[in-house]
N, C-alpha and C positions, 0 to 999 in steps of 0.2 A: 203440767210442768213439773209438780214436784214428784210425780210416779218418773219422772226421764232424770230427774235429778238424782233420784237414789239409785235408778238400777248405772247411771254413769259413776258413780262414786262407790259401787257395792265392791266390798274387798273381794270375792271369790273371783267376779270378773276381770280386777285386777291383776291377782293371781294367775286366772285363764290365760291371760293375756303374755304372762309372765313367762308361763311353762309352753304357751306357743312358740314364743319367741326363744328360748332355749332348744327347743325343737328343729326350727329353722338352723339357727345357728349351728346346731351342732350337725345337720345334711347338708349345710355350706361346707365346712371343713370337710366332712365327709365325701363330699365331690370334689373339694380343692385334691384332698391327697390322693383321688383315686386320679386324676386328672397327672397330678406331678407324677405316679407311678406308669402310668400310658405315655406319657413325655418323655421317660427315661428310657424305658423300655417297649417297644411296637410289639405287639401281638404276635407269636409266631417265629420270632427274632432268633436267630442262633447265639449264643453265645460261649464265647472260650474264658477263659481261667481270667486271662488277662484283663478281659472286658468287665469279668465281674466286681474282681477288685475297684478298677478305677470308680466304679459307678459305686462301691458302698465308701471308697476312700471319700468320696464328693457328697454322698446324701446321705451317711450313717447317723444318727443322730448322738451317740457315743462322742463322734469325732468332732461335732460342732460344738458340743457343751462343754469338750475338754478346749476346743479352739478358745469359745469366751472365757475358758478362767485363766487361759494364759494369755490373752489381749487384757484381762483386769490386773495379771500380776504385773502387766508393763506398765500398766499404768500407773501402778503403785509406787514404780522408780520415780517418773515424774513427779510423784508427789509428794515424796521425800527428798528430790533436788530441788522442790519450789523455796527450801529454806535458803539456798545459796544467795536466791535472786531477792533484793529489794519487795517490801511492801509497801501498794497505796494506796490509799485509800479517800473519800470525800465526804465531810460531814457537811452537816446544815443543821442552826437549831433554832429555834424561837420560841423562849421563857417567858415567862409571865412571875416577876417573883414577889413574894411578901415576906419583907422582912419581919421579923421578932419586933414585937409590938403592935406591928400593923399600923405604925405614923410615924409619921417625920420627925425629925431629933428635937424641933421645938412645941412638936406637940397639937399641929396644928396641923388639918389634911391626912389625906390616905398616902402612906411611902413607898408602895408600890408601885413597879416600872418593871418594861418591857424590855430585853435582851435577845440584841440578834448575831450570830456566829456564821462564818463559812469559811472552811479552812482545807486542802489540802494536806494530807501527813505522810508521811516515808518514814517507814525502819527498815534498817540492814541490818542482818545479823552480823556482827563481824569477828567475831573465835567465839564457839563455842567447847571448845574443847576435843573437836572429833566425834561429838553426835553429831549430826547431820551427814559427816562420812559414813559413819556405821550404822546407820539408818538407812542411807542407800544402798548401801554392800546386801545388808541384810536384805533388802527390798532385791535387788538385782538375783541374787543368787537362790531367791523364792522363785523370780520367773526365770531362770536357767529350769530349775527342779518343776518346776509347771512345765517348761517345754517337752523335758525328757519324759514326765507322764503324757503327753499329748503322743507322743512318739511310741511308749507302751502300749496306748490305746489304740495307735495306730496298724503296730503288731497284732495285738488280738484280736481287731476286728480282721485283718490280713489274715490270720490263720483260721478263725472261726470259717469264712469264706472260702477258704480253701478245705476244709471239711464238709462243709456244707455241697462245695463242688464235685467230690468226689463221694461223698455219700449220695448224691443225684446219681452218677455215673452209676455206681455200684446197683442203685436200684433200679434202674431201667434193664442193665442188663442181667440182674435177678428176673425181672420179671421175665425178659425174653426166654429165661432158660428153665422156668416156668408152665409157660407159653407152650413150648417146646416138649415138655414134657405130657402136660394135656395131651397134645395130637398124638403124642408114642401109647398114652394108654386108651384113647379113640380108636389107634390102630392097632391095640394088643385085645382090645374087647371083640373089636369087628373079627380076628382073626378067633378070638375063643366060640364066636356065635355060631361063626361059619365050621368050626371043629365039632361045635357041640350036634349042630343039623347035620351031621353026615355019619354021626355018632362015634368019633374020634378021640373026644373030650366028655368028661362028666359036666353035669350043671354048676358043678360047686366052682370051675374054674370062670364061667360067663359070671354067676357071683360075685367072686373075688376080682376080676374086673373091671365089671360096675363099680363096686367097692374101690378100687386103685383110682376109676376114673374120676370119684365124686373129691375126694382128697389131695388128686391133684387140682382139681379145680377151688378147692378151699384154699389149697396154697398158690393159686394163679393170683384170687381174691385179695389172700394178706399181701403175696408182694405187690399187687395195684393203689393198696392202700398206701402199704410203704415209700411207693412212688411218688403218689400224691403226696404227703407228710415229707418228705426230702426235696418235693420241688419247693413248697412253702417255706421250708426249714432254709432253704437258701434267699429265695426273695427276703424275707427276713432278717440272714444276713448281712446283705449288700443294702438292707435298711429301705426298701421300697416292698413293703407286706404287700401294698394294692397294684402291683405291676399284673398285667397281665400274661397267660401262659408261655413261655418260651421253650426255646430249645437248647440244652448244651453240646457243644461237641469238647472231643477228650482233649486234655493241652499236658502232656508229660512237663512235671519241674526239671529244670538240672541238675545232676548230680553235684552230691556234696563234695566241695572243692579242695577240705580241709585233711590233710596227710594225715592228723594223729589226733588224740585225744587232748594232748597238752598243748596243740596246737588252738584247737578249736576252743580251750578255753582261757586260753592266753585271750586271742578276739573276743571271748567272752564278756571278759573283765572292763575289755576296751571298749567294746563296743552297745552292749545290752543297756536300752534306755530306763530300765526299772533303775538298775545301779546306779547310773550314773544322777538319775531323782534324790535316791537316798544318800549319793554324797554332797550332792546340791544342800540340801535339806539339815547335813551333819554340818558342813561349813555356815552355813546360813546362823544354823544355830551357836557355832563359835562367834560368830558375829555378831549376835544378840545378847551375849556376855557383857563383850565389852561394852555394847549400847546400853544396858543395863547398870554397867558401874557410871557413866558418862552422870546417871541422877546424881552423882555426889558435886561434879564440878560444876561450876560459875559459868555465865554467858558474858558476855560483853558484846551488845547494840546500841547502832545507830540511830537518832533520831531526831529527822526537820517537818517543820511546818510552814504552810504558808497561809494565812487567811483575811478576814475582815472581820473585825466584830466593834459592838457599840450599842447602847442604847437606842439609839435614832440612827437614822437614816440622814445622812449618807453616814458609810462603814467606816472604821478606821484601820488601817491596815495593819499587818500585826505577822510577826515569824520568828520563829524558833530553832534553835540546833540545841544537839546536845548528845552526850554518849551515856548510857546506863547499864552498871554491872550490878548481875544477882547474882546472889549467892546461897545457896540451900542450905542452911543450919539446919535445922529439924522437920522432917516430914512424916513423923510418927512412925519410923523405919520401915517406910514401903519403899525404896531406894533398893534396902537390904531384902526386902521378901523377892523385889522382883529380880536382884542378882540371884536367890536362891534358884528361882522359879526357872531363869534362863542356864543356871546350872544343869538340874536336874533334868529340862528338854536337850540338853546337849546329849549327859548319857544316855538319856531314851535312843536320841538318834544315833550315838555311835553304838549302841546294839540292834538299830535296827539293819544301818551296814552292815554289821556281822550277818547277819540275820539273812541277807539279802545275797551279800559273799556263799555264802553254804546254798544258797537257793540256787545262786548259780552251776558249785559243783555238782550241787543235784540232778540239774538239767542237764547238762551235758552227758553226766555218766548217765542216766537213764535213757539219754536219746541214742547215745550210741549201742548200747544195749539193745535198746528195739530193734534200728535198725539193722541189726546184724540178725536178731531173731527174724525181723521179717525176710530177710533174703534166705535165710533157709527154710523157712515158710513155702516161697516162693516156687524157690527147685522142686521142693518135696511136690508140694501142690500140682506143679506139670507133671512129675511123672506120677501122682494118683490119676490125674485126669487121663491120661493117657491109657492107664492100665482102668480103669474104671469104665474108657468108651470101649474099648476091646471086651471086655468083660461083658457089657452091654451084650453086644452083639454078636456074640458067644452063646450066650442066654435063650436070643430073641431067635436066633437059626435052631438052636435045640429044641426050642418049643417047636416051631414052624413042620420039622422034621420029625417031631413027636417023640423025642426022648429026652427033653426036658420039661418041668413042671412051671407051673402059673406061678410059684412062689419065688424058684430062681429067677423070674422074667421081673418079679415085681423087687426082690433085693436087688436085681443089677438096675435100675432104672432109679432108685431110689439112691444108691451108691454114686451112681454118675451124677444125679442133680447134688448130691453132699458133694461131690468132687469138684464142677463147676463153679457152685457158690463159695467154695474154698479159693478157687483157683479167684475169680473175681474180688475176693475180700483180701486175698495176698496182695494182686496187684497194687489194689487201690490201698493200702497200708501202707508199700511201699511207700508212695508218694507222699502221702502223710506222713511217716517218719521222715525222711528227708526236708521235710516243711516244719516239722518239729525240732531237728537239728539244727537248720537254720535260723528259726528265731531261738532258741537258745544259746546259740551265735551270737545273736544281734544284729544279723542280717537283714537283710530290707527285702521284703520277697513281693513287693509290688513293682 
């Protein structure tokens, strides 16, 4: 009995016991989210632009965390309007008390006696001065500036997503072109083997074949990987890491709607939910001025009771009214530190608006700048591709024909895949700037 008694109470088995249980625990969660990520997304599932968003708008974890701190800044109005409303409250006591001396006034007996109370109380605030306005302004206009960061946040994970989508795109059809280029130097080796047996071609050309062929296969390899790493890099995204394998198909954005530059940041101003946080945030702070000077002024409350109280049993009934004003004479000037205190966060936040004002003209001039870069990108990039497959096969007949060499065959083929992955990373910039213009917009691109 007592060898079962120690090894049940032996700490290491407690322990054991411990780190098992953390174990478990933490392969339950590990199955819950792999579980919610197969929920969201079915194995094999195509999906487009549109689909992605909604699915990271709904299970981002960004978006839920910014949801709870703007359901808590709501909640904060309520609780700076609960001054408006009446308090009430219920006591009950039962004392036991000893008077000073511990006897009755003639000296004779213990003077001790029992005291019983129950009473209902009500206060009203009834003027305070405009605290309790400017406590809720203050309060209200934190959760305004909570909303528009939720709507920031909301953006970023929107645009993230949309990177993430075309960075997929981009690398699948990197790889195909890739892919593609393996088999051309499969068929430019087969083509040197067959030259070099009929003694057409030197060995050094089946060489440098070989060679051509191992190097496109090294870079079949990195773009595979890339692949893999772009498709995670979006599940990610869309805030479901444990989804299993899908597929995307392409979803072109539409064109930016915006005539001019001054136009677009005209919408800027109006529109972009970072800004409209940090003017939340600057009024809020004028609002905490005045709440701050409010510690100088006097309250004036209401105050009824209703109860029973008495020595013995039965109670005697008993209620009360009454109105009481305070008044703050001295409170070691923390009144004035914390008027300084909401000073000095004022001008914090009206330079953080400047601050946010210039981010904006930032954006925009930098967006529209891309975007004009990348449409010239664009053109150019079609007609390299263009002259780049011509070039190819130019190359590939010269050789065939035997009056061109293995090394023009390997710079044209080398040229066309630089021209290809030019042409695929133009595209897909495009769309990216234009998703960059937008949300420096303020546009809503979900």
């Amino acid at each position: 009995m007592n060898d079962m008694k120690d090894t049940h109470f032996n700490p290491m088995n407690r322990a054991r016991h411990r780190l098992w249980g953390m174990v478990v625990w933490a392969l339950c969660l590990m199955a819950a989210s792999e579980a919610l990520g197969q929920d969201v997304i079915q194995g094999g599932e195509t999906l487009d632009l549109k689909r992605c968003i909604a699915i990271a708008l709904q299970h981002h974890p960004s978006i839920k965390s910014s949801s709870g701190i703007l359901a808590a800044s709501r909640s904060r109005i309520d609780q700076a309007r609960s001054a408006y409303f009446p308090q009430v409250g219920w006591t009950t006591e039962a004392s036991r008390i000893h008077p000073a001396g511990g006897a009755s006034s003639n000296g004779n007996g213990d003077a001790s006696y029992s005291e019983y109370a129950t009473r209902v109380g009500l206060t009203q605030k009834l003027f305070d001065f405009g605290r309790t306005s400017a406590q809720t302004g203050v309060r209200a206009l934190e959760a305004e500036a909570a909303a528009a960061d939720l709507g920031a946040v909301r953006d970023r994970i929107v645009y993230q997503v949309i990177l993430a989508y075309y960075a997929l795109l981009s690398a699948e059809q990197n790889r195909e072109v890739h892919a593609r280029t393996v088999t051309q130097f499969e068929q430019h080796l087969q083509r040197a083997r067959t030259f070099f047996e009929i003694g057409v071609r030197s060995k050094i050309d089946v060489t440098k074949a070989e060679v051509d062929l191992s190097r496109a296969r090294l870079n079949l390899l990195m773009a595979e990987n890339a692949l893999t790493i772009a498709g995670l890099t979006l599940k990610n995204a869309i805030g479901v890491p444990e989804a299993p394998d899908f597929e995307v198909k392409e979803m072109p954005l539409p064109s930016a709607p915006v005539a001019s530059q001054e136009q677009a940041l005209e919408r800027a101003f109006a529109q972009r939910p970072d800004l409209r946080a940090v003017m939340s945030r600057r009024e809020a702070a004028q609002r905490a001025v005045d709440l701050a000077r409010t510690g100088c002024y006097p309250a004036l409350d209401g105050k009824a009771a209703y109860g029973f109280t008495d020595r013995e049993f039965p109670l005697e009934e008993e209620w009360s009214i009454g109105i009481g004003l305070s008044i703050p004479l001295f409170n070691g000037l923390l009144t004035r530190s914390q008027v300084d205190e909401a000073v000095a966060f004022l001008s914090s936040a009206r330079a953080e608006e400047e601050l946010a004002r210039q981010t904006v003209r930032f954006d925009i001039a930098q967006a529209y700048a891309n975007l004009s870069n990348v449409r010239q990108r664009f053109d150019l990039a079609e007609v390299s591709l263009m002259q780049a497959v011509e070039n190819r096969g130019l190359a590939e007949g010269r050789y065939a024909a035997g009056v061109g060499d293995a090394l023009e065959v390997t710079d044209a083929v080398v040229a066309e895949v630089a021209a290809r992955t030019e042409s695929i990373s133009a595209r897909y910039d495009y769309q990216i700037a234009l998703a960059a213009l937008a949300r420096a917009m303020g546009e809503r691109l979900d």
